[in-house]
Residue, then its C-alpha position, 0 to 999 in steps of 0.5 A: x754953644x747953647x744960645x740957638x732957638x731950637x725952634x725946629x724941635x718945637x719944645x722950648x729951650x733945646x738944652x733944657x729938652x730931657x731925653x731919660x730924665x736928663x737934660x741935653x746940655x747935661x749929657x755934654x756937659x758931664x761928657x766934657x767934665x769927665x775928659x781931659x777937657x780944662x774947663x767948659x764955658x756955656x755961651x748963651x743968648x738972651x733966648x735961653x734963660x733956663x739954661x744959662x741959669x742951668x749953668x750957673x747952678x752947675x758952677x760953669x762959666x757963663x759968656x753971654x752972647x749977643x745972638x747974632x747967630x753961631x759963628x759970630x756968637x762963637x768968635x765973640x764968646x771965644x774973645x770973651x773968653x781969652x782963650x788963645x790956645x786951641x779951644x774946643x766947640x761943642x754943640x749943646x745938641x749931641x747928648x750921646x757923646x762921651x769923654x772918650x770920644x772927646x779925649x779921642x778928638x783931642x788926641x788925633x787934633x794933637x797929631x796932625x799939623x793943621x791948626x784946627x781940627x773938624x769932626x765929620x761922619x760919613x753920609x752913609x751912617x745917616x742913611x743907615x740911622x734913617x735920618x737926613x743931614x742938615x748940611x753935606x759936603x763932598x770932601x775929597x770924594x766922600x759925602x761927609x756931615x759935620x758933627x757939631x764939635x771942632x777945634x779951633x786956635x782961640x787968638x785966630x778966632x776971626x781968621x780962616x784956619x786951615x783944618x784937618x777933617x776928621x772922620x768918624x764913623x760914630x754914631x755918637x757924632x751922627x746924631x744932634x737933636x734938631x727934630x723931635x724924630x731926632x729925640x727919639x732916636x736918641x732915647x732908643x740908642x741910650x735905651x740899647x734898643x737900636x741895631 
């Protein structure tokens, strides 16, 4: 999903911001291209035309959305696309993820009986990181962020589905760049400067 403003990071199209000389969209991107994942569509608005030409230049699949906002932009990107099976929603925003942890969340998503799947981390990794979570969610006692990647079954995209929370006390899950606070502290970890 890459069609949102960004206009909290005040720096224009967010897929298109560089941390490292690399463009947030790519990190993702190139994560996603290195694991088990079959194929990646871009789902974008008429408020990033940058990055859908980015995109296109990548060679990736392009589904214009109508930029009503994320979960309807989802369904309708995901109907765009056909997809029945499980399909993955990842967030353009995460640029620490890597294959490994997406081939992880497939691999737990294939295990478990519930026909979606949501990563989550701990509330307490954000306080440790310094940052503040846009939104929490108290899960069976446990103050929980949602991290911006789920699985969901592709013909049920306009229903409820039951999903399993994932988990994870992952840095590379914790951290979205909404603010440029949160710029920052990615360039710090891909740096190796952070503890």
């Amino acid at each position: 999903m890459a069609g949102g403003r960004g206009s909290r990071l005040k720096r224009g199209e967010k897929p298109m911001v560089t941390i490292l000389g690399r463009r947030l969209i790519e990190y993702v991107a190139l994560a996603l291209e290195e694991s088990s994942v079959e194929r990646i569509y871009i789902a974008t608005t008429e408020n990033v035309p940058l990055t859908r030409e980015w995109a296109l230049d990548w060679n990736l699949s392009v589904l214009d959305t109508p930029g009503m906002g994320f979960v309807p932009d989802m369904i309708y990107a995901v109907k765009a696309a056909e997809v029945a099976d499980p399909i993955m929603i990842v967030m353009a925003d995460l640029p620490l993820i890597n294959s490994d942890l997406i081939d992880t969340i497939i691999e737990v998503y294939e295990g478990r009986p519930e026909p979606a799947l949501s990563t989550h981390t701990p509330l307490d990794l954000h306080r440790r990181l310094g940052r503040r979570p846009d939104s929490l969610f108290n899960y069976r006692d446990q103050l929980i962020v949602p991290s911006g990647i789920n699985v969901l079954v592709g013909r049920e995209i306009e229903r409820e589905q039951e999903d399993y929370h994932l988990i994870m006390e992952r840095i590379e899950l914790a951290v979205n760049v909404n603010v440029a606070e949160d710029l920052r502290l990615c360039e710090r970890i891909l740096q190796g400067d952070f503890i």
